[in-house]
C-alpha positions, 0 to 999 in steps of 0.5 A, a space after each residue: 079512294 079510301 076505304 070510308 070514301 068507298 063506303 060513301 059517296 057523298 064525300 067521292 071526287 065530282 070527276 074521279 080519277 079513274 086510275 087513282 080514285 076508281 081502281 080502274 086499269 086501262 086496257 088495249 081494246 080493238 074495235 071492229 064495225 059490223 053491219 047486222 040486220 041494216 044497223 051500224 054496230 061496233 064490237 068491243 074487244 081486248 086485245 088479250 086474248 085471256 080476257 077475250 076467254 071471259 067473256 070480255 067484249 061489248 057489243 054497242 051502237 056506233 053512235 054510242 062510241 067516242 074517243 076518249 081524247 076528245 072528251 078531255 
């Protein structure tokens, strides 16, 4: 994306690359279910180690996980 396109949504991709239009940079993630309090819940975590030392990770309902494949 150019720099009058990050400026402006309008004139943006309806479905933007993620690598070429957003700047994005895939990732290794690991995933590992968890049961808290009776509830199905994933954390999501690099699998660099530095990025873990920022404060990397999500914590969400299983439901809300999908592969990414699936969806394309």
């Amino acid at each position: 994306m150019d720099r009058e396109q990050r400026g402006d949504w309008r004139h943006a991709p309806e479905d933007p690359d993620p690598v070429d239009d957003l700047g994005y940079e895939a990732v290794e993630l690991d995933m590992i279910g968890t049961d808290a309090d009776g509830e199905n819940r994933v954390l999501v975590l690099p699998t660099d180690e530095e990025m873990l030392a920022d404060d990397a990770f999500v914590i969400v309902d299983e439901a809300a996980v999908e592969e990414l494949s699936a969806k394309r």
